[in-house]
C-alpha positions as CSV (number, residue, x, y, z in Angstrom):
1,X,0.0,0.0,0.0
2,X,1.5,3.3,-1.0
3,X,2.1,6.4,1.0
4,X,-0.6,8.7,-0.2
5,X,-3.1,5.4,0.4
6,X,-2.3,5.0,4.1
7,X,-2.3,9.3,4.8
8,X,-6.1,8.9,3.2
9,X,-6.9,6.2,5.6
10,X,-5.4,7.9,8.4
11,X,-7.3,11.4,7.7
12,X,-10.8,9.5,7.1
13,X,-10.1,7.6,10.6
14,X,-9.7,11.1,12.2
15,X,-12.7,12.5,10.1
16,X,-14.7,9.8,11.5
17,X,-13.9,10.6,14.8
18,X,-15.0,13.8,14.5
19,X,-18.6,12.9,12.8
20,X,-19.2,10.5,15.9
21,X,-18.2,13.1,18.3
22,X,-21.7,14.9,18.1
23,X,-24.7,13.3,19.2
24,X,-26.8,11.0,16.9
25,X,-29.7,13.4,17.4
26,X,-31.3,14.9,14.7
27,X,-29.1,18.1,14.2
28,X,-30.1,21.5,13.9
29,X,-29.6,24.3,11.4
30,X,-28.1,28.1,13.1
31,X,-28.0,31.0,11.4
32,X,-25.6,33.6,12.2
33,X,-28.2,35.7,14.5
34,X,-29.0,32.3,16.5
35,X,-24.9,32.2,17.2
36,X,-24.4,35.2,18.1
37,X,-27.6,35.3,20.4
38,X,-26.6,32.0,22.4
39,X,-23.0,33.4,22.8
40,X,-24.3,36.1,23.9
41,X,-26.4,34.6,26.9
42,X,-23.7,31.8,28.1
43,X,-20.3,33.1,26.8
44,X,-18.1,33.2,30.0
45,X,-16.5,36.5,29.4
46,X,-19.6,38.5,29.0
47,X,-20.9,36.9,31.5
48,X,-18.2,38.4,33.6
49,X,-18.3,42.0,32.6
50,X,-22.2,41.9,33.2
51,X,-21.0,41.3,36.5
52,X,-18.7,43.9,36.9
53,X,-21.5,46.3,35.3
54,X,-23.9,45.2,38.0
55,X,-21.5,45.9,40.6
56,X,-20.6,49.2,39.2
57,X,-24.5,50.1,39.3
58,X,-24.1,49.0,43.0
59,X,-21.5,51.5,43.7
60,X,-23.7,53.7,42.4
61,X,-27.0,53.0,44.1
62,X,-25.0,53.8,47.2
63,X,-23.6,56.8,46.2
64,X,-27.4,58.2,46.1
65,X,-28.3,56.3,49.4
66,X,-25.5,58.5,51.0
67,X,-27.3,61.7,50.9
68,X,-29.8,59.7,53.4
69,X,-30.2,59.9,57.4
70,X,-28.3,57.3,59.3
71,X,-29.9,56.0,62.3
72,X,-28.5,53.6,64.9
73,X,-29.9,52.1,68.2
74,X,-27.9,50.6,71.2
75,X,-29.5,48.4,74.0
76,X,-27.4,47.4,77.0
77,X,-27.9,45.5,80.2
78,X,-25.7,45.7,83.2
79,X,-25.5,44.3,86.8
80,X,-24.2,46.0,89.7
81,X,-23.0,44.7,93.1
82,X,-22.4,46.7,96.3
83,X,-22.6,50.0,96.5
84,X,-24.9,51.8,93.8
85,X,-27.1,55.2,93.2
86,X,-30.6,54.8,94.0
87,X,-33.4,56.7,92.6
88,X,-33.9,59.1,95.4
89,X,-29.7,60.2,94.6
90,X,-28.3,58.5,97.4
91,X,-26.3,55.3,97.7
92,X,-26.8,52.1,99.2
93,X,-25.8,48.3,99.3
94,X,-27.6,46.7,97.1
95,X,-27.8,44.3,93.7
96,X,-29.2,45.9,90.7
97,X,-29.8,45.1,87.1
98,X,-30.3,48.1,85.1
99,X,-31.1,48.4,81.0
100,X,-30.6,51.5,79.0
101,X,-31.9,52.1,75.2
102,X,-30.1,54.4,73.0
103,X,-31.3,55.9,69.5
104,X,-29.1,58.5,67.6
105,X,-29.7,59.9,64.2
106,X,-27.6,61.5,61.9
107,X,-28.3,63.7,58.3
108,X,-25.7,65.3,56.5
109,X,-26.4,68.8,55.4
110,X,-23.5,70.2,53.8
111,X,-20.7,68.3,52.3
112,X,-18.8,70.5,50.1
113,X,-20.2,68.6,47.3
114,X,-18.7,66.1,48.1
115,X,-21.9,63.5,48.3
116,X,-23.2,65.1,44.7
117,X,-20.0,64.4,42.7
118,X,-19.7,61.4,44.2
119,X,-22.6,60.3,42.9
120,X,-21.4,61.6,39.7
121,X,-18.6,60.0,39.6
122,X,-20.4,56.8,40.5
123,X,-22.6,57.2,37.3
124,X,-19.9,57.9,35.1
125,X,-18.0,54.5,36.5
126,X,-21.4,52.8,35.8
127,X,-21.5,53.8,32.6
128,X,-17.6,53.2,31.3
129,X,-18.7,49.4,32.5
130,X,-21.7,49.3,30.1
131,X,-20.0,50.4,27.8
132,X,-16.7,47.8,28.7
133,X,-19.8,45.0,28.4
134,X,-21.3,46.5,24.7
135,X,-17.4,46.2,23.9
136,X,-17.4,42.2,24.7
137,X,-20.3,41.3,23.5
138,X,-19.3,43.6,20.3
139,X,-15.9,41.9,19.9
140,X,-17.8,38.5,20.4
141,X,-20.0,39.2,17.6
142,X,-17.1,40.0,15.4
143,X,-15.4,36.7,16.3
144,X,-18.9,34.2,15.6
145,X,-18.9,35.8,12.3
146,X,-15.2,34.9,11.5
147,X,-16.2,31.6,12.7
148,X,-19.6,31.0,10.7
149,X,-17.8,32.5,7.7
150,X,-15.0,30.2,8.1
151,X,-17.5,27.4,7.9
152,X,-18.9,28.4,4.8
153,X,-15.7,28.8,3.2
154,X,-14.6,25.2,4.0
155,X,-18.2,24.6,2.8
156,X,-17.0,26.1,-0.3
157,X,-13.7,24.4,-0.5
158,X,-15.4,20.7,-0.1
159,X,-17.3,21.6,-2.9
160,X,-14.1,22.6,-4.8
161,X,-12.7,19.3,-4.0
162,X,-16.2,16.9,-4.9
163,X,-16.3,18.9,-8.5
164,X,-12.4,18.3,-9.2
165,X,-12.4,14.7,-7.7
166,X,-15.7,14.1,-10.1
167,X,-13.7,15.3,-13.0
168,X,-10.6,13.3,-12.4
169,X,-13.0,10.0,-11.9
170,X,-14.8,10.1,-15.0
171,X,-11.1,10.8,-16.6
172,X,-9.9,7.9,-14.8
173,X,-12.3,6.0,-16.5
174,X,-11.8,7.4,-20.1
175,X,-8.4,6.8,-19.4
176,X,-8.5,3.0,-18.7
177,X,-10.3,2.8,-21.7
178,X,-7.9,4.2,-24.0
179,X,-4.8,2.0,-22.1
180,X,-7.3,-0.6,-22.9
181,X,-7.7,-0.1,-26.4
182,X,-3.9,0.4,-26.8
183,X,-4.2,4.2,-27.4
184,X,-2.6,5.4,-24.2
185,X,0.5,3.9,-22.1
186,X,-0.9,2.5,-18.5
187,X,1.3,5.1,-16.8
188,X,-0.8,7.6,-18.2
189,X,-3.4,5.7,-15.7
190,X,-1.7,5.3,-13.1
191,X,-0.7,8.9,-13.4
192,X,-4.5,9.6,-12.9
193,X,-5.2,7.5,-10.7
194,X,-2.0,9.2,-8.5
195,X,-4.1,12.2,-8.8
196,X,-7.6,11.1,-8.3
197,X,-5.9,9.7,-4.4
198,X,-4.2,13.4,-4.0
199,X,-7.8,14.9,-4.4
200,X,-9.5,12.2,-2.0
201,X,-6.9,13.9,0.2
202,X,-7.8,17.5,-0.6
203,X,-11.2,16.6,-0.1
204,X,-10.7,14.5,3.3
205,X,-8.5,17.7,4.4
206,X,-11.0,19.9,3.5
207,X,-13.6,18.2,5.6
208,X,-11.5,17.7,8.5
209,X,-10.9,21.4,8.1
210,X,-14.6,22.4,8.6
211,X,-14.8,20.1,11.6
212,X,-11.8,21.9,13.2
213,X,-13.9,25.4,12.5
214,X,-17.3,23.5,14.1
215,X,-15.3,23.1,16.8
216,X,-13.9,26.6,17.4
217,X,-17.6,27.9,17.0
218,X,-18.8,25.5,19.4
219,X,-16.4,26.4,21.9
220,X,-17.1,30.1,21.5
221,X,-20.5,29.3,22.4
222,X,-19.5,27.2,25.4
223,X,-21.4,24.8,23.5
224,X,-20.3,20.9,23.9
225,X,-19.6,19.3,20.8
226,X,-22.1,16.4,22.1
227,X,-24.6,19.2,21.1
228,X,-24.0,20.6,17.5
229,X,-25.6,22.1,14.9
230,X,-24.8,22.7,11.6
231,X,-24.9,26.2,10.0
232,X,-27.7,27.5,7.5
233,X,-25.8,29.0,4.2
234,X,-27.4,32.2,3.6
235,X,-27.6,34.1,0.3
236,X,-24.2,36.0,0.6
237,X,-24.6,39.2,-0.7
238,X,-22.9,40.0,-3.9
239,X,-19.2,40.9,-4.2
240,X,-18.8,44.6,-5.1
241,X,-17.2,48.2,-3.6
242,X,-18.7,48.6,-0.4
243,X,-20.1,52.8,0.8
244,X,-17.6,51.9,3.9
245,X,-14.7,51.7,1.0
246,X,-15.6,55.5,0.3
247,X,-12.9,56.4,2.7
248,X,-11.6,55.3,6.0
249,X,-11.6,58.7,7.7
250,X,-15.3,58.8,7.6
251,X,-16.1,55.6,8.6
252,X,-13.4,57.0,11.7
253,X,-15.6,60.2,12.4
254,X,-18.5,58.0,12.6
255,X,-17.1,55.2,14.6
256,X,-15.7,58.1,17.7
257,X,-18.9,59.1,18.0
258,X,-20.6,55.5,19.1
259,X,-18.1,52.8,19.9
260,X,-18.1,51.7,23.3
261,X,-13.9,51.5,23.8
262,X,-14.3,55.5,23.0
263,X,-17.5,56.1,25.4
264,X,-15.6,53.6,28.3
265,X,-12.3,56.1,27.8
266,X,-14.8,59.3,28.1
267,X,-16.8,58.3,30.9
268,X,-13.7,57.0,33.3
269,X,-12.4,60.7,32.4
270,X,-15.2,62.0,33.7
271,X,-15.5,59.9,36.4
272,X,-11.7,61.0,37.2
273,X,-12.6,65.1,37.2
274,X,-15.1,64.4,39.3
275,X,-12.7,62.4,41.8
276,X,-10.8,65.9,41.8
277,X,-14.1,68.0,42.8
278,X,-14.6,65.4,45.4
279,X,-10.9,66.3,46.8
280,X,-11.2,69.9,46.6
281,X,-14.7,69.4,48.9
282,X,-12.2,68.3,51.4
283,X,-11.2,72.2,52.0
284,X,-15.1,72.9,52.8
285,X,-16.6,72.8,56.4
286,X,-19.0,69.9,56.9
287,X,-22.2,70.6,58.5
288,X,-24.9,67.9,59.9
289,X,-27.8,67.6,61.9
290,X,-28.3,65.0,64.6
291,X,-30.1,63.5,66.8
292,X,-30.8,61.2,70.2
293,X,-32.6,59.6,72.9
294,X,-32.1,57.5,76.0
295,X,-33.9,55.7,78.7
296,X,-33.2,53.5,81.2
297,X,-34.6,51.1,83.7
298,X,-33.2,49.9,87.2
299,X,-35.0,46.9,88.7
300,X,-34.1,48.0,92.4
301,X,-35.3,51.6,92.2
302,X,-38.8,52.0,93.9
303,X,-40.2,53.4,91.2
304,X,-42.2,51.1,88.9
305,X,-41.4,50.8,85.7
306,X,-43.3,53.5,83.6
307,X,-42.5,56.1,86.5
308,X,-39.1,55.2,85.2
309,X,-39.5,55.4,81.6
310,X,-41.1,58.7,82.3
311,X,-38.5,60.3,84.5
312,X,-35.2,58.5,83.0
313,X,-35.6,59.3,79.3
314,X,-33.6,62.3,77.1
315,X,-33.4,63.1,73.9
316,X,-32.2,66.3,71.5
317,X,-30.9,67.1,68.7
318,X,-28.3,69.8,67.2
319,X,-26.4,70.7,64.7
320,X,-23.0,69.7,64.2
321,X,-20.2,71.6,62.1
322,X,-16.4,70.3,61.3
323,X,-13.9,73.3,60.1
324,X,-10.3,71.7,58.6
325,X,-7.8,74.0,59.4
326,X,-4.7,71.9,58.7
327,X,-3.9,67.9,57.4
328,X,-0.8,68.0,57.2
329,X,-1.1,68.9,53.3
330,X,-3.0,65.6,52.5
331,X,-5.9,67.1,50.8
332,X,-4.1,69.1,48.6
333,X,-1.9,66.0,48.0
334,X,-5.3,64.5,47.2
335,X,-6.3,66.9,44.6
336,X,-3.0,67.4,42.7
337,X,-2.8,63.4,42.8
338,X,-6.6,63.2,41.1
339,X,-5.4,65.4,39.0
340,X,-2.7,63.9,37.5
341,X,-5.5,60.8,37.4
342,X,-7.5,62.9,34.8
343,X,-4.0,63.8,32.9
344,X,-3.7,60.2,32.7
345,X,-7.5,59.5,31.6
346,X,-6.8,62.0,29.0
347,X,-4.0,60.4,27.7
348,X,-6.0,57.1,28.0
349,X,-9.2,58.9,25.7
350,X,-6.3,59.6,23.4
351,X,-4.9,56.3,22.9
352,X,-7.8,54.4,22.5
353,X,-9.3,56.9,19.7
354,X,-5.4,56.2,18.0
355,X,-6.3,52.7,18.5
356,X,-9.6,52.7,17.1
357,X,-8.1,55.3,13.8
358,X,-5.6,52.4,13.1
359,X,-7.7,49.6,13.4
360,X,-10.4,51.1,10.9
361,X,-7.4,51.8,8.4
362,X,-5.7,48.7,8.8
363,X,-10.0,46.9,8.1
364,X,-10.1,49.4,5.3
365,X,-7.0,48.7,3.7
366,X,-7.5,44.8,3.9
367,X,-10.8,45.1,2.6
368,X,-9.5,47.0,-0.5
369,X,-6.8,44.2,-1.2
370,X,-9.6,41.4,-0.7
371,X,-11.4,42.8,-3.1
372,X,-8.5,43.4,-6.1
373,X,-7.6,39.9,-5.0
374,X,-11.5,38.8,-5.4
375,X,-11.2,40.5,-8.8
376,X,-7.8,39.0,-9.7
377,X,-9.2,35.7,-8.7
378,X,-12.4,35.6,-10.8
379,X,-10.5,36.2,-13.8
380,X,-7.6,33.6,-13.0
381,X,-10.5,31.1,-12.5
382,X,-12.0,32.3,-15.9
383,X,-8.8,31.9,-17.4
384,X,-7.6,28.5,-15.7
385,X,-11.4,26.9,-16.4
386,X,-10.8,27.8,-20.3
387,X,-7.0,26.5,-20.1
388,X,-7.9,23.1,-18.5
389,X,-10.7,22.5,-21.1
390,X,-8.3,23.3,-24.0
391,X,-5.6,20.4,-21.9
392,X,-8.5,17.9,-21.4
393,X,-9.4,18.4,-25.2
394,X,-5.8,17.6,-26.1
395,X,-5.7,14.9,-23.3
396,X,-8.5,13.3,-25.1
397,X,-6.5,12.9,-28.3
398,X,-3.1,11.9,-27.0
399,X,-1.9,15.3,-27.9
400,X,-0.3,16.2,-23.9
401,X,0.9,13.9,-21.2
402,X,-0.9,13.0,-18.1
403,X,1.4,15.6,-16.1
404,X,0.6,18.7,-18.0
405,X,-3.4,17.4,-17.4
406,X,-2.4,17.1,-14.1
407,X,-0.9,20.5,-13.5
408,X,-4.0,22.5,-15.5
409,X,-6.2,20.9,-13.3
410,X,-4.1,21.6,-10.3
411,X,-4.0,24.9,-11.6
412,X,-8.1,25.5,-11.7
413,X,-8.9,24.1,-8.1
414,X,-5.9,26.3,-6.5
415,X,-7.7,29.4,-8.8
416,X,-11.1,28.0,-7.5
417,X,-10.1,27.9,-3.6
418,X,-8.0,31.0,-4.3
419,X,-11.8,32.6,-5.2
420,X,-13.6,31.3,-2.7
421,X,-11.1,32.5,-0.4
422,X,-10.8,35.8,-1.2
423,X,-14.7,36.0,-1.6
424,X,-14.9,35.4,2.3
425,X,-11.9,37.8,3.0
426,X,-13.9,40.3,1.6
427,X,-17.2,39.9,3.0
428,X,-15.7,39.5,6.2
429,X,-13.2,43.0,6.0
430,X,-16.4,44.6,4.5
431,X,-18.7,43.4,7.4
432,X,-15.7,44.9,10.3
433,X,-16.0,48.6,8.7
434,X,-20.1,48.4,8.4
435,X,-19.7,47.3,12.1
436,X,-17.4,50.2,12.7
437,X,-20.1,52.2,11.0
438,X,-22.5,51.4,13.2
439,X,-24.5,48.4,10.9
440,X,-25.0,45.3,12.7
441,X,-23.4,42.1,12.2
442,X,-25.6,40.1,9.6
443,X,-25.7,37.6,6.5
């Protein structure tokens, strides 16, 4: 058994493998929409910045609840031995148990804005985290459509393989006929038949290809592989110059205005001048109205016990006022510190709109090469599909050898997968800058 035999065996082993993984349920059919919406209710990662955005709105809450009265309440009991104040103000020897209630309230009345901006800053936190979570589930989406498309290409590519394998069987045939008949040497057949066993390996690779991409989708899902699907092929829309080609700078004006990296960077700015207000309220006075009452009860005074209640409680209220005069410099070390925090947020605002610029150039200018190579392709295919009929014409009639057949057929499928590839490339470069523009992710 030759070489190229036992790779095909090995490859359809592993190919097996792969179509017994999933379960022997009836499978079903996902479009891209049906992806993205599972990954987007069980992928791990979101999961965990919804998390962090619920905590954020958390933080936030509490920041509002601050401007609200505190109110405590204390309840003690106590036993005395000996010597103890009675309720007539003199002392005598005696065993007591007395129990006192406390309640004290406190509102805050002036803060120096401090309790305001903080629950500025709060929102502003909350809101970078949305946006962190619209960024995840965005870059999610991005990645399920590489995946799906990938699928369809290999769909493509199997294709590719069946048609050329079909070809080279039937000229398999035609060939043994002619060795048969004395018109062709039988290494012209087994010169076929070579290449007929190189395209079962195409094809097997191929196949074992798209199983590999199942697989990546599946994961992205946090889908097991015991539960698979298999994707619809939609009606792909038709290969031309996109609007987002126009140019790259205005898919860039429009992108700064919407995309969540840029509104995250903005709002933790925001967040960070308001941390600076909120250090600067440290120079203010802080004003604040409490209250209290108390009462106790002794069960050795003669008194019964609501005479006690009645003479034994207190209460009042006032207002309280705290003047900084000097801390030791820490709160203007606390503002210059926050803000150096917002030069830093600035620089971060910055940075991520460079970011963004060079990513939407670097989409733009791939999409623009997909397409000239989607261009260049459908012609090379045009060209190679007329070459290789003119080889299998002279094939026919003993006018070229088995190898030159061979290599204008080799030539078509590589211009064939070279087509399909670049047909994806581009739908895929074009679908990243009408995401950038704001259009959602579909097929």
């Amino acid at each position: 058994m030759n070489k190229i035999n036992m790779k095909i065996i090995k490859l359809v082993i592993i190919a097996v493998i792969f179509a017994a993984a999933p379960s022997l349920k009836a499978q079903q059919n996902w479009n891209l929409q049906q992806c993205i919406d599972y990954a987007l209710e069980n992928n791990i990662q979101v999961k965990q910045q919804q998390i962090n955005a619920d905590y954020y709105a958390n933080e936030f809450k509490q920041a509002k609840n601050n401007r609200l009265p505190s109110l405590s309440s204390s309840l003690s009991n106590s036993f005395s031995y000996g010597r103890s104040l009675q309720s007539d103000g003199t002392y005598d020897n005696f065993n007591s148990n007395a129990t006192q209630l406390g309640l004290n309230a406190s509102i805050p009345l002036w803060r120096g804005f401090q309790i305001g901006n903080s629950v500025q800053r709060a929102n502003f936190s909350m809101q970078a985290r949305l946006q962190d979570l619209q960024k995840a589930k965005d870059d999610l989406k991005l990645n399920i459509a590489a995946a799906y498309l990938e699928i369809l290409l290999d769909d493509e590519l199997i294709q590719v393989a069946r048609d050329q394998m079909a070809v080279t069987t039937q000229q398999v045939e035609r060939t043994k006929q002619l060795v048969d008949a004395g018109s062709l040497a039988k290494g012209s057949l087994l010169e076929i038949e070579a290449q007929l066993a190189n395209e079962e390996l195409n094809l097997v690779q191929a196949e074992n290809s798209q199983q590999l991409a199942y697989l990546n989708l599946y994961q992205m899902l946090e889908l097991s592989a015991t539960e698979s699907f298999k994707v619809e092929k939609p009606l792909l829309p038709v290969v031309s110059a996109n609007n987002s080609l126009i140019n790259s700078m205005e898919v860039f004006r429009n992108a700064v205005n919407f995309r969540p990296e840029v509104k995250s960077a903005e709002f933790d700015l925001q967040a960070s001048q308001k941390s600076v207000s909120i250090a600067k309220g440290q120079f203010y006075p802080s004003l604040s109205l409490g209250g209290s009452y108390s009462n106790w009860y002794n069960n050795k005074y003669a008194l019964d016990f609501n005479d006690q209640i009645k003479n034994n409680e207190s209460y009042g209220f006032g207002l309280s006022m705290n003047i900084p005069i000097f801390s030791k410099l820490q709160v203007r070390t606390d503002v210059n510190n926050a803000k150096l925090e917002v030069l830093t947020k600035e620089l971060d605002v910055q940075a991520v709109k460079n970011n963004l610029r060079k990513e939407i150039e670097q989409a733009y200018t791939n999409a623009v090469a997909a397409l000239k190579k989607y261009m260049a392709s459908n012609k090379a295919v045009e060209s190679m599909q007329e070459a290789f009929r003119y080889t299998e014409e002279k094939f026919n009639v003993g006018m070229v050898t088995s190898v030159e057949y061979n290599q204008a057929k080799n030539n078509l499928t590589k211009a064939q997968s070279d087509l399909a590839q670049a047909k994806y490339d581009y739908i895929f470069r074009t679908k990243i800058l009408d995401f950038y523009n704001g259009i959602p992710i579909s097929l």
